[in-house]
BAVEXBA-224804 format. One line per 10 residues: number of its first residue (from 1); their letters; for each residue x, y, z of C-alpha. Coordinates in steps of 0.001 Angstrom, whole numbers, plus 500000, padded with zeros to 6 digits. Each point is the difference from the previous one (the first is absolute). Last residue first. Layout:
<sites>
NUM	a	X,Y,Z | ...
</sites>
This chain:
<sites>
612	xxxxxxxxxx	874679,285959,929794 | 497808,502424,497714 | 501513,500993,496513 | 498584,502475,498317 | 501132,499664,496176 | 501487,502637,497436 | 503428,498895,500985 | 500482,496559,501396 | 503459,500770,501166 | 501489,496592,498849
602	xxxxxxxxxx	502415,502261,497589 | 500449,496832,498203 | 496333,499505,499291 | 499590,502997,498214 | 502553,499715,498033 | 498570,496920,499000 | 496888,501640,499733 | 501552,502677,497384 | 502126,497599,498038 | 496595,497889,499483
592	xxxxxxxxxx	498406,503362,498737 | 502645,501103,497946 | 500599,496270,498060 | 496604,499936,499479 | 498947,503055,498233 | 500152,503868,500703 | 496597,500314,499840 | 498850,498026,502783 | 496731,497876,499064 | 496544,500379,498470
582	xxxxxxxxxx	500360,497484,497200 | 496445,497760,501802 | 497665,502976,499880 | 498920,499116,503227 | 497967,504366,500426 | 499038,499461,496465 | 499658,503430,498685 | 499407,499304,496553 | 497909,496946,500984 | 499753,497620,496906
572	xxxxxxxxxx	499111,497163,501427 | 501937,500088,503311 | 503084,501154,497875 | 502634,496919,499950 | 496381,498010,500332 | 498747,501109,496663 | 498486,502289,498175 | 501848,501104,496433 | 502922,502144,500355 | 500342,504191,498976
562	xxxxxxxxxx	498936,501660,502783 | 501620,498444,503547 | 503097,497848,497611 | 500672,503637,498412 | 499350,501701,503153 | 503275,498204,501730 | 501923,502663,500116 | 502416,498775,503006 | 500078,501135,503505 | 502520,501539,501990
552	xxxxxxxxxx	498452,502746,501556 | 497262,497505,500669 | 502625,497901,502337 | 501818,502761,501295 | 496533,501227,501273 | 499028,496786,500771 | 503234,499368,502026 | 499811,503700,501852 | 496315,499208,501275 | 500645,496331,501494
542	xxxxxxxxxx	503265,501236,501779 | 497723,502810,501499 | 496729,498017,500905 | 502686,497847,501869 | 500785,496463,498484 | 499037,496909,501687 | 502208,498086,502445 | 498287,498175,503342 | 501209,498174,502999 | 503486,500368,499285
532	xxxxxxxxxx	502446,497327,501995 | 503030,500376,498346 | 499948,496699,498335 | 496931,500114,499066 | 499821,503408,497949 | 503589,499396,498130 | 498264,495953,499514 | 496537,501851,499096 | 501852,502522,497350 | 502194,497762,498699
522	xxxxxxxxxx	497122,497618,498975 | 497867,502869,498743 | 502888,501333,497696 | 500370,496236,498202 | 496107,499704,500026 | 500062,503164,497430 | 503208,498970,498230 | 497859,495897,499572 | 497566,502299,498622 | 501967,501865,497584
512	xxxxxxxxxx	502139,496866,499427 | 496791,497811,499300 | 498780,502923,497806 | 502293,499659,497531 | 499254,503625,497765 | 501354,501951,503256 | 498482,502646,501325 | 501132,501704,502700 | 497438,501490,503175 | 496679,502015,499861
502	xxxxxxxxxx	497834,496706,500389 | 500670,497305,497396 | 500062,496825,501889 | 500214,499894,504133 | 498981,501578,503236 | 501807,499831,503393 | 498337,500297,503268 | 501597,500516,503240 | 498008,503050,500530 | 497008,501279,497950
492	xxxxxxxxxx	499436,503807,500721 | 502418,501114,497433 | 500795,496994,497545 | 502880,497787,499274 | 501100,498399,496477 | 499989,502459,496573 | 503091,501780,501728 | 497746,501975,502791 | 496416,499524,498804 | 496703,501866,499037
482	xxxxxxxxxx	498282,497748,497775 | 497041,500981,497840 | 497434,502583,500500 | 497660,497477,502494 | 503417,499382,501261 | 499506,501051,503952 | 495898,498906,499628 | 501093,496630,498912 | 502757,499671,502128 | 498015,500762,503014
472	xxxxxxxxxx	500758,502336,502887 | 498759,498843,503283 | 502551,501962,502086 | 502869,497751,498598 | 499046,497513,497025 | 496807,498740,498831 | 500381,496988,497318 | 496123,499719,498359 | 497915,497247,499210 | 502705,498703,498125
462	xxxxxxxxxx	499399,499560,496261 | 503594,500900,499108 | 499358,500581,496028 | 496757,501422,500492 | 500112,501640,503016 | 503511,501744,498280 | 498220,501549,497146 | 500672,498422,496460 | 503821,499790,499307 | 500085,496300,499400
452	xxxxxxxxxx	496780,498122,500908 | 500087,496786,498030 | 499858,499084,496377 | 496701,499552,497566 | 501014,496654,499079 | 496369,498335,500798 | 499202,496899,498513 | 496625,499728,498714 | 498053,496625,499544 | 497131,497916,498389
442	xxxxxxxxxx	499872,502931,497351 | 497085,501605,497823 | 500946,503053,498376 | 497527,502482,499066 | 499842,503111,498056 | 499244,503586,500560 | 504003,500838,499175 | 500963,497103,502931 | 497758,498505,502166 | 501313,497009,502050
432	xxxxxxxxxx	498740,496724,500864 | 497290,497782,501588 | 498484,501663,502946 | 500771,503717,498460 | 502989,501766,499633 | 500233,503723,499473 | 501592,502388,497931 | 503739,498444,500129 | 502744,503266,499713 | 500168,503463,499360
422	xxxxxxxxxx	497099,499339,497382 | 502383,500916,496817 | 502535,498133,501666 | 498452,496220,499836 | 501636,498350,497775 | 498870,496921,499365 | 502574,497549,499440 | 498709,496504,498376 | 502106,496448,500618 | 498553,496908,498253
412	xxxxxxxxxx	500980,500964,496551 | 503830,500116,501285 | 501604,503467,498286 | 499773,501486,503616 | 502002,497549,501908 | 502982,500997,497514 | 499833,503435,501568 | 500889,498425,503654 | 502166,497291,499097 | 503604,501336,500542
402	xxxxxxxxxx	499418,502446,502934 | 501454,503013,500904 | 498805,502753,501850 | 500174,504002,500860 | 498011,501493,503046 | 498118,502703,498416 | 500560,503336,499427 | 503455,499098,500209 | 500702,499494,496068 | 497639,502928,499084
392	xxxxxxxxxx	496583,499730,498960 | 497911,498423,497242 | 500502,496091,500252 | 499027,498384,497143 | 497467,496279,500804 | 497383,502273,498640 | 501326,500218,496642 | 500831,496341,499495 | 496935,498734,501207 | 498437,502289,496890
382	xxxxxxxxxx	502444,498990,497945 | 499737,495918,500311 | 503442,498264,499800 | 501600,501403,503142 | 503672,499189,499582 | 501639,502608,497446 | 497292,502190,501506 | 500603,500102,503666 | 503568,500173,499271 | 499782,503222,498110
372	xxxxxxxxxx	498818,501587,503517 | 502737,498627,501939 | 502382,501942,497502 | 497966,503071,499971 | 500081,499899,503849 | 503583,499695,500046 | 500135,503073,497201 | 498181,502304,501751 | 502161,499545,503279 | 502379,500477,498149
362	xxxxxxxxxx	499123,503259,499175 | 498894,501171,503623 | 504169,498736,500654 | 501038,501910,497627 | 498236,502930,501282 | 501315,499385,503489 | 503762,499548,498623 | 499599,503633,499014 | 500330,501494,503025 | 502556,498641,500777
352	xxxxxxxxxx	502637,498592,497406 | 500611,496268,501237 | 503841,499457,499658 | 502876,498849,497978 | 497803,500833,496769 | 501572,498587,497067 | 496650,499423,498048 | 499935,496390,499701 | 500714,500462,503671 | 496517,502299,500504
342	xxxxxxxxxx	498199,497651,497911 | 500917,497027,501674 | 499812,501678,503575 | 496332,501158,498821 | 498789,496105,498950 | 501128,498770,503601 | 498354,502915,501464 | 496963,498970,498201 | 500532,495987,500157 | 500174,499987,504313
332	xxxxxxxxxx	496801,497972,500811 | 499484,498284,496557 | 503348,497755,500544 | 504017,500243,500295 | 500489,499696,503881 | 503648,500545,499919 | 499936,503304,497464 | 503469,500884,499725 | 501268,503194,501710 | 502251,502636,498150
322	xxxxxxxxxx	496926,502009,498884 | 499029,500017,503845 | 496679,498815,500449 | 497469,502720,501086 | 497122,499437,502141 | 496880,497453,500428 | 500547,496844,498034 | 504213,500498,498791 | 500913,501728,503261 | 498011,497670,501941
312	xxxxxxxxxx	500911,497063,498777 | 503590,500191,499881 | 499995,500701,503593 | 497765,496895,500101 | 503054,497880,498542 | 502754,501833,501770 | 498074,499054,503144 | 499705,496194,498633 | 503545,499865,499004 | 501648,500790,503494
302	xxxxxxxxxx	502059,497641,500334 | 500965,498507,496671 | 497360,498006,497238 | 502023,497758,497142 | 499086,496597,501325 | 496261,501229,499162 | 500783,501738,496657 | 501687,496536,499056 | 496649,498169,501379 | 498063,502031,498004
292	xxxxxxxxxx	496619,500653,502269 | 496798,498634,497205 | 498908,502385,496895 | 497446,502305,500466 | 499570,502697,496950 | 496453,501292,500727 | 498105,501453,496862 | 498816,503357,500697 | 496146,500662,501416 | 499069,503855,500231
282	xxxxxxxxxx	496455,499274,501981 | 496748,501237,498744 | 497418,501998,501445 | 496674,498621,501072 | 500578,496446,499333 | 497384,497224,500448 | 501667,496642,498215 | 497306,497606,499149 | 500967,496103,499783 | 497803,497547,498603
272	xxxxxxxxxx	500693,496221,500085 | 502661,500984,502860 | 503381,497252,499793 | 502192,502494,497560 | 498713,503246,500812 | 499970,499814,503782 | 503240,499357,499911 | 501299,502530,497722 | 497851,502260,502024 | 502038,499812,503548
262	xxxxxxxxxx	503186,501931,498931 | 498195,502549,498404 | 497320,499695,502673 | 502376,500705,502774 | 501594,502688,498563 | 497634,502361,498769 | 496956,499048,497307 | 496882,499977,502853 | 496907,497677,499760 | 500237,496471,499809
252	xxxxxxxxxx	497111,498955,498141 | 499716,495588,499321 | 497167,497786,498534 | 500861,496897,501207 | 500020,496677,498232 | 503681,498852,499833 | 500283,502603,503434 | 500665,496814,501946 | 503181,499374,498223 | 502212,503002,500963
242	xxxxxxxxxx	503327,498167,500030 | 501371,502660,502333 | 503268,498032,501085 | 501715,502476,502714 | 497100,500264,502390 | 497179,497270,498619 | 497871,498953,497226 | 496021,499861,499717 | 498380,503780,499615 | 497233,499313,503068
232	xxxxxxxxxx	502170,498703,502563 | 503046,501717,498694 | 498357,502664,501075 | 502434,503001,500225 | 499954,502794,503277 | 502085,502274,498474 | 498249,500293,496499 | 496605,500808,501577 | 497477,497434,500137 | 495974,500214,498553
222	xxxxxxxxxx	498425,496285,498442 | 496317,501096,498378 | 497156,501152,501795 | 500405,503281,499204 | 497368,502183,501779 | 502885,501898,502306 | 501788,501589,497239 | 496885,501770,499100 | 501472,503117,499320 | 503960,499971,500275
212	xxxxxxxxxx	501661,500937,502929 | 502986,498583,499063 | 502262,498002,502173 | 503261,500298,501834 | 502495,497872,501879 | 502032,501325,502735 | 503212,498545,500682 | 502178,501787,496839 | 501639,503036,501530 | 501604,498310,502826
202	xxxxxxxxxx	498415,499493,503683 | 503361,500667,501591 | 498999,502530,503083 | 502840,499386,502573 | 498491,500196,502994 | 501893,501291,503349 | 499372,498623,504124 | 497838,497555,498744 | 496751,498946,502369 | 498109,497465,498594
192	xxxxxxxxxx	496799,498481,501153 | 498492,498104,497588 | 496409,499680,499220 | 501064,497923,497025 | 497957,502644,497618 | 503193,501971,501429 | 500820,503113,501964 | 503876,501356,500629 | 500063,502147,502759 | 502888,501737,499288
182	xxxxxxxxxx	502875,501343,503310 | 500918,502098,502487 | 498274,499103,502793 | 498205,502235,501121 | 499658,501727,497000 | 498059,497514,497783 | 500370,500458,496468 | 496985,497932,498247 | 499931,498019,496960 | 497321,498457,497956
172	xxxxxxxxxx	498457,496772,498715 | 502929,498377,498531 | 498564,496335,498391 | 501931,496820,501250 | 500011,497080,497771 | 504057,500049,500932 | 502126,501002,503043 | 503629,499707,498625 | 503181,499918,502727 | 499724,496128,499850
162	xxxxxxxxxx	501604,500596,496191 | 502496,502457,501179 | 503463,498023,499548 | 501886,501627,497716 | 500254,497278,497895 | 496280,498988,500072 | 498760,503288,499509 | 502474,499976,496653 | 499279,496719,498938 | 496096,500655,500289
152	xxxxxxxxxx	500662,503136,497886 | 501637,497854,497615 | 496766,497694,499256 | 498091,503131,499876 | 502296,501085,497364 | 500017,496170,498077 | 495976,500058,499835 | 500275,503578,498342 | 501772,499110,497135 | 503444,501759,499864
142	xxxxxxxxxx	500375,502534,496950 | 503802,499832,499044 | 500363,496774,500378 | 500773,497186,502903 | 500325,502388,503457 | 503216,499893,501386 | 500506,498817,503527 | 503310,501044,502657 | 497171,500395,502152 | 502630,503447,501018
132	xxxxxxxxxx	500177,500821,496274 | 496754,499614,499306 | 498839,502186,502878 | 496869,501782,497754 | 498648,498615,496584 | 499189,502725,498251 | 503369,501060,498669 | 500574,496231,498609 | 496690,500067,499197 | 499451,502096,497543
122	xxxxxxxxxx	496877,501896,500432 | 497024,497723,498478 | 500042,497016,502798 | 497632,497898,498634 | 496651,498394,500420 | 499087,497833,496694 | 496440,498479,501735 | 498738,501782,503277 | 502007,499224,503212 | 500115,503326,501323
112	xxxxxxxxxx	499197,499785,504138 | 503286,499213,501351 | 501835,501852,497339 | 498395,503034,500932 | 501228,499569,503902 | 501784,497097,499890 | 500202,498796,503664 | 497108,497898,500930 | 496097,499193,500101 | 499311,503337,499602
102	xxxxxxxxxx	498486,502731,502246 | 503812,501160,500787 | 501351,500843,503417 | 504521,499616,499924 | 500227,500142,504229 | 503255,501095,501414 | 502195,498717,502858 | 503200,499753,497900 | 501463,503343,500030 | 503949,499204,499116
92	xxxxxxxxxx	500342,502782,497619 | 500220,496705,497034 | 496883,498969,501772 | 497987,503535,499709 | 501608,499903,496192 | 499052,496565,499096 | 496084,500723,501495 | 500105,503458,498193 | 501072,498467,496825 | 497143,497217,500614
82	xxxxxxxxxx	497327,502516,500790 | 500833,502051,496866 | 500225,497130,497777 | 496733,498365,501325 | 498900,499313,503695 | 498105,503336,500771 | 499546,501468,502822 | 503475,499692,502387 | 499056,500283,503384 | 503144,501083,501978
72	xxxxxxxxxx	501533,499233,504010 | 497263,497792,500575 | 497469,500009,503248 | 497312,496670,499856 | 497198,499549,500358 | 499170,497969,496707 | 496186,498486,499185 | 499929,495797,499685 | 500201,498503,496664 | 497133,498985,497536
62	xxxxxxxxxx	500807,499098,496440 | 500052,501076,496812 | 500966,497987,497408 | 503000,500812,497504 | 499342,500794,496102 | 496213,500953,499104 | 500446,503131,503320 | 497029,501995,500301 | 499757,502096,503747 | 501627,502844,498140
52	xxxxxxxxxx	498642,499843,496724 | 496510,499712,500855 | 498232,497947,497384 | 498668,501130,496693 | 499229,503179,500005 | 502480,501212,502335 | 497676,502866,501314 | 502432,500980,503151 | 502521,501590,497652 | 496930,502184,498561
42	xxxxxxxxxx	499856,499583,496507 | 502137,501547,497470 | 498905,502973,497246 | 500147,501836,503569 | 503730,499741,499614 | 499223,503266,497251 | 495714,501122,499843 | 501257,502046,497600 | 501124,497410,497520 | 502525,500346,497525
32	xxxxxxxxxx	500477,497625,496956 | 498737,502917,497137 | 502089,502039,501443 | 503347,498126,500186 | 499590,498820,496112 | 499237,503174,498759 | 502925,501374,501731 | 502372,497165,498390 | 498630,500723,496915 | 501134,503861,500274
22	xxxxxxxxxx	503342,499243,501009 | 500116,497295,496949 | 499118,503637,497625 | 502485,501960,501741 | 502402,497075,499621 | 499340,499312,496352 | 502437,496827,499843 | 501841,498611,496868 | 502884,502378,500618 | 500200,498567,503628
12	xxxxxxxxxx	501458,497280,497896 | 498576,497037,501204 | 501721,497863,502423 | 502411,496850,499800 | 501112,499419,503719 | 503922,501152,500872 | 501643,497219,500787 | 501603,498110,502798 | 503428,498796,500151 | 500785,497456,502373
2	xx	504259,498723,500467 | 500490,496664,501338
</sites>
């Protein structure tokens, strides 16, 4: 079965003033940004609506008596980056570990996002780690979020960690003790946990956030957040959202990223009234999904899924080789898919540097034209039509697809107000919104206003605090950002091994950047274990001459700092955003996993002080 896949039908950049769309997208940015930045965003202890932690609508919680008990690793976090550093610990043969999670149950983000239409949107045959070794295959393209969490239950149950998981359990803080070597783990359980190393795995999406808009607290209306869904109060269920309660609501969801483009169709078709709050549009493609082809399926070798996300991330976040088809085929990798055309309708052989980066600025032009000149051979009204265009470049934002989102907006019953020129909602009052002096009265508001991505790390974590050796705490050590050997350990926090996008490769799947991350930690702890260390952490030294090869190494990425609209890739528009989330090793992926393998063969532990 041979698979072709074409270049995508894009303007001419002929038809494009670029100076002049350069210009636009600036006045878009600066009329969006906010000084007050992730202060725009409530406290993370002012929920709004219910506390988020202690809140679970999907599993009861119930009483169980406190822990004392001494574990080789705490594991916080029981989604992808917990269970890939579960599998890994058992694969090393380190079984006495503890997955700590304040859900009801492995999952992670897919534990706790049940809202109506929830997709994978990264292909998810690349997103979709250990398919190979399940020997599973997801059913399309885009996998619906019931069926993932679904597989991540086959996978903890395969591997045999389910009893490791400690669940409806809240992380409080952490404390090195040097007596004894070890973490004092502390839990709203009252707990008494003592793990000799912690594996940090809370994820990038566990934190939900709200805005602090004015008078949010008067509405008397029905409040939620997107990941905690009230199926109670909407009608319908996880995996068949027949919405039918909302027949004679008045509906606002505010937020336009991906949650409520995949949510709103929903909420359009069974809501009597349904307003749309968006602040700056999303760039919304149409999603090709068709189901797993069983022929494709018989057809897959050894090995296909790494080939597979290889594939990925040269076509999504590098350079694909002119001579390499593009496997994944879809709105993630379309501009260097669109420059290798050109280039071979050319007769190039290779990508001419430097000029491949200009043609790479222009095509970026052009995708965004071309998602642009969707909008308005859907949306039937102009003015909806205009606003619903996304002014920035094609990773300003985190890109989407969706079949029925702009069609939503050409039903009478469904209104967007756009909300930009304000910086967002001006103020709610007890029986609706205010929008442009005017009010809105609603019986409910759904919050998709995200979680707490690169805001600062109290925020995100919400631990009290996690004090390392001689009292030093994290959040005083990285009040300036992270300071890290490899992205993963810290100076003056031993045994402890940090996670997600912190001074380390980058790779556009993020399961196998994770899953890389908790691969390293495992070896480390069973090489640490087995030879009896008490405590590894890098020396001030090792520490100093990997961030200095680390900044020396560091990519231009102004243009995303300056140029792109708020959002959570930037902290809201933080041109020195100390999480900027595409902060990683500058020589790409391949170099920085050769390096730690490398590394890891020499088993000297260089750059760290090991103590026996």
């Amino acid at each position: 079965m041979t698979f072709v896949c074409e270049p995508t039908n894009v303007p001419p950049a002929e038809e494009i003033d670029i100076p002049a769309m350069k210009a636009k997208y600036a006045q878009e940015r600066d009329k969006r940004i906010r000084r007050e930045g992730q202060e725009q965003y409530a406290a993370p202890e002012d929920h709004l609506t219910h506390d988020t932690y202690a809140h679970d609508p999907f599993t009861p919680v119930v009483p169980r008596d406190a822990f004392d008990e001494e574990v080789d690793v705490a594991i916080l976090g029981g989604g992808w980056t917990g269970i890939l550093a579960a599998y890994h610990l058992t694969k090393a043969g380190v079984t006495n570990f503890k997955v700590i999670d304040h859900a009801g149950g492995f999952g992670g983000t897919w534990y706790w996002n049940r809202y109506p239409g929830i997709q994978c949107d990264n292909d998810a045959y690349c997103y979709l780690p250990l398919l190979e070794e399940m020997g599973w295959l997801p059913s399309k393209k885009f996998e619906d979020g019931k069926q993932i969490y679904e597989y991540i239950q086959m996978i903890v149950d395969k591997f045999g960690f389910r009893d490791n998981g400690v669940f409806h359990t809240l992380i409080k803080g952490l404390t090195w003790d040097e007596s004894i070597k070890r973490w004092h783990v502390a839990t709203d359980r009252d707990d008494s946990i003592r793990a000799k190393f912690v594996i940090m795995a809370g994820g990038t999406l566990s934190t939900p956030k709200f805005p602090a808009i004015p008078g949010i607290h008067k509405f008397k209306g029905h409040k939620s957040h997107t990941s905690r869904w009230d199926y109670d109060y909407t009608g319908g269920e996880w995996g068949n959202p027949e919405l039918t309660k909302l027949a004679d609501k008045r509906v606002a969801i505010l937020g336009t990223g991906a949650t409520s483009v995949q949510a709103v169709p929903y909420l359009g078709k069974y809501a009597k009234q349904l307003y749309v709050l968006q602040r700056t549009p999303s760039g919304v493609d149409k999603r090709d999904n068709p189901p797993t082809d069983p022929e494709w399926a018989a057809s897959l070798q050894p090995g296909w899924q790494a080939a597979r996300q290889e594939n990925f991330l040269r076509a999504a976040n590098e350079i694909l080789p002119l001579d390499a088809p593009d496997l994944i085929c879809d709105f993630w990798t379309e501009v260097n898919r669109n420059i290798n055309a050109d280039l071979k309708a050319e007769g190039a052989t290779e990508h001419p540097m430097p000029e491949f980066w200009d043609r790479r600025e222009k095509m970026d032009f052009q995708v965004m034209e071309r998602v642009r000149r969707r909008v308005d051979s859907i949306v039937k009204d102009p003015a909806t039509a205009e606003a619903l265009k996304p002014y920035y470049r094609f990773m300003c934002k985190r890109p989407l697809s969706n079949n029925d989102y702009l069609d939503t907006f050409n039903q009478p019953n469904v209104k967007l107000i756009d909300v930009s020129a304000t910086q967002g909602l001006e103020a709610m009052t007890e029986n609706g919104f205010i929008a442009d002096g005017q009010e809105y009265e609603i019986d409910a508001i759904i919050f998709a206003s995200g979680f707490e991505v690169t805001s600062d790390l109290k925020r995100r974590w919400g631990f009290d605090d996690v004090v390392g050796r001689n009292g030093v705490s994290i959040y005083d050590y990285w009040a300036d950002g992270p300071k890290t050997l490899h992205g993963m350990t810290a100076h003056n926090f031993p045994n402890m091994f940090f996670t997600g996008y912190v001074q380390g490769g980058l790779n556009g799947t993020t399961t196998l950047q994770f899953g890389e991350q908790g691969r390293h930690a495992a070896w480390v702890i069973r090489e640490a274990l087995e030879s009896g260390v008490k405590s590894i952490e890098p020396s001030q030294e090792g520490q100093d001459a990997y961030l200095k090869r680390f900044k020396e190494l560091e990519l231009d990425l102004s243009v995303i700092l300056n140029d792109c609209t708020p959002s959570y890739f930037t902290n809201e528009g933080d041109k020195e955003a100390k999480w900027f989330l595409f902060r990683g090793w500058g020589l790409g992926w391949d170099n920085w996993q050769a390096m730690l393998e490398d590394w890891r063969q020499k088993r000297d532990f260089a750059g760290m002080t090991v103590e026996k």
